[in-house]
N, C-alpha and C positions, 0 to 999 in steps of 0.2 A: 449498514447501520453505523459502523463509526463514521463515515465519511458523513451522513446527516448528521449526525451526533457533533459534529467539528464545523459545519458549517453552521448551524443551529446558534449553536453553544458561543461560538466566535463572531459570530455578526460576519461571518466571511462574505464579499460578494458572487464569489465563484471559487467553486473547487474542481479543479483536475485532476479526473486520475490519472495513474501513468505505471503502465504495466510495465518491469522488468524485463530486460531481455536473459542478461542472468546478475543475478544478485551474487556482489561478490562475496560475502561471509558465508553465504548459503550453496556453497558449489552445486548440490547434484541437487537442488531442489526443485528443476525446472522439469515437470513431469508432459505437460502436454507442449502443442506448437506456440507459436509468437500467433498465428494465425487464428488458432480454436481459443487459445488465453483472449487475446484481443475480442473476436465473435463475443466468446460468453460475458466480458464485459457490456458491449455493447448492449445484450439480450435484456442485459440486469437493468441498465440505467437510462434507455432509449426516451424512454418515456418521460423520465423526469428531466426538466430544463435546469435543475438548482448544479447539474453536472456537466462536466466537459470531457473526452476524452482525451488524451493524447499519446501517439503511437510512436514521440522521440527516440526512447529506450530503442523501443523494438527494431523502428529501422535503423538506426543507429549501429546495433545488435554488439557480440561483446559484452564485456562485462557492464554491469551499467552503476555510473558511482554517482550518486547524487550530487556530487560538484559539478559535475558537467550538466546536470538535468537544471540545477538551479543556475548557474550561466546560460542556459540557452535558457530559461526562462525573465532573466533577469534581462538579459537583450530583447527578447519580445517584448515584458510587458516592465521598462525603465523608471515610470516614476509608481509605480504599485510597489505595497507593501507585500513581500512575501514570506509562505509559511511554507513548514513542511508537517504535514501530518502523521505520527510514528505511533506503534504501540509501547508501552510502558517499559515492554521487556527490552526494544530497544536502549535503553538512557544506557543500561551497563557497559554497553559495548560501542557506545561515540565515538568514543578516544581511537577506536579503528578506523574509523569513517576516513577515508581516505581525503585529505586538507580541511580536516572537522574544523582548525582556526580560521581557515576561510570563507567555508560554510557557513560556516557561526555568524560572519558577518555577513552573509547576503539573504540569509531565512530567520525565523524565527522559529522554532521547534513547537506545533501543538501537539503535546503526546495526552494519548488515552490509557488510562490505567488496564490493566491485564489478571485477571485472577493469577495470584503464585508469583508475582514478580512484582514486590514490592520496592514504591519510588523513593531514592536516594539520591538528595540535591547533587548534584555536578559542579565540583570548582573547581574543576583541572585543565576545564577549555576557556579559555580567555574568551570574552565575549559573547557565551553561549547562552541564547534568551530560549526562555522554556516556560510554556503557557501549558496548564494541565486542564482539559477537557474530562467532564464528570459523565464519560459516556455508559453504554449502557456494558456492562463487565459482561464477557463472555468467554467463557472459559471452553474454546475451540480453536483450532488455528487449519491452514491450508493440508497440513500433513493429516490431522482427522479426519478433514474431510474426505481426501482421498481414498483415504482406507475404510470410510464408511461406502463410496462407492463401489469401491472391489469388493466388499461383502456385499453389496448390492443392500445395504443400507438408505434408507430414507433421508434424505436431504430438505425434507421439508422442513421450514421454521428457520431453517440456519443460511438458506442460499435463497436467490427468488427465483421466481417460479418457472421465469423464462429462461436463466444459467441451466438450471433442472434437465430444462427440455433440451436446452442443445449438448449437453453434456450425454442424456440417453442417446440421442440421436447419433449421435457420432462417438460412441460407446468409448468415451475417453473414462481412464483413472482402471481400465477395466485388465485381469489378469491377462494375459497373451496365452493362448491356445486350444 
């Protein structure tokens, strides 16, 4: 939903996603494979053309900093405009982003706002362009979901329907024993 919501909203011509192999702020956050993450992207967004995948991060593997995702992007596609797509609760925590004044200069930031984490303008990174996307507020994130799986909670309305199925299928998010 956000990724429509940014392409929609932004007049983007294409959006790539691009799965983490591990996100640095978020250490133990990475619960399933580079493999099955990768698939259930896949499942979700096959069908729509308004998307692109990309498996940089993953093979790459490592932490993965988005300066290096936006240089290798910025050498593939050299005279395009580029963005990075973030949610809201991101903006607090920039200033960590490993060479955010670099960064700053080769994306533009569309952030989507987040229930509970309200936006507070940045003027501590020099150069840092930030386009706020009025997408649709959902007040969920990856670690709910999870934990709605392991109670063997319903995913419907929050994931689509094909992540669903290969998530039961290959009994990811699920207690060990």
């Amino acid at each position: 939903m956000a990724a429509q919501d940014a392409y929609e909203q932004c007049g983007l011509d294409r959006l790539i996603l691009v799965p983490a192999a591990q996100a640095p702020l978020k250490p133990n956050d990475v619960q399933s494979s580079a493999e099955d993450r990768l698939a259930m992207l896949r499942a979700a967004t096959e069908w729509d053309r308004r998307f692109e995948i990309s498996d940089y991060e993953l093979r790459k593997g490592g932490i993965s900093y988005t300066i290096d995702s936006a240089r290798h992007f910025r050498a593939l596609y050299p005279n395009d405009e580029l963005f990075w797509v973030i949610g809201g609760d991101q903006l607090p925590k920039l200033h960590l982003w490993k060479d955010i004044e670099e960064l700053a200069k080769l994306v533009e930031f569309i952030f989507l706002e987040r229930p509970g984490y309200p936006v507070k303008p940045r003027e501590d990174i020099p150069g840092l362009r930030l386009r706020r996307c009025d997408g649709h507020l959902l007040a969920i994130n990856s670690t709910e979901l999870r934990e709605r799986t392991r109670r063997q909670r319903s995913l419907d309305y929050f994931v689509p329907h094909k992540a669903i199925v290969y998530i039961r299928e290959n009994a990811l998010y699920r207690d060990k024993g």
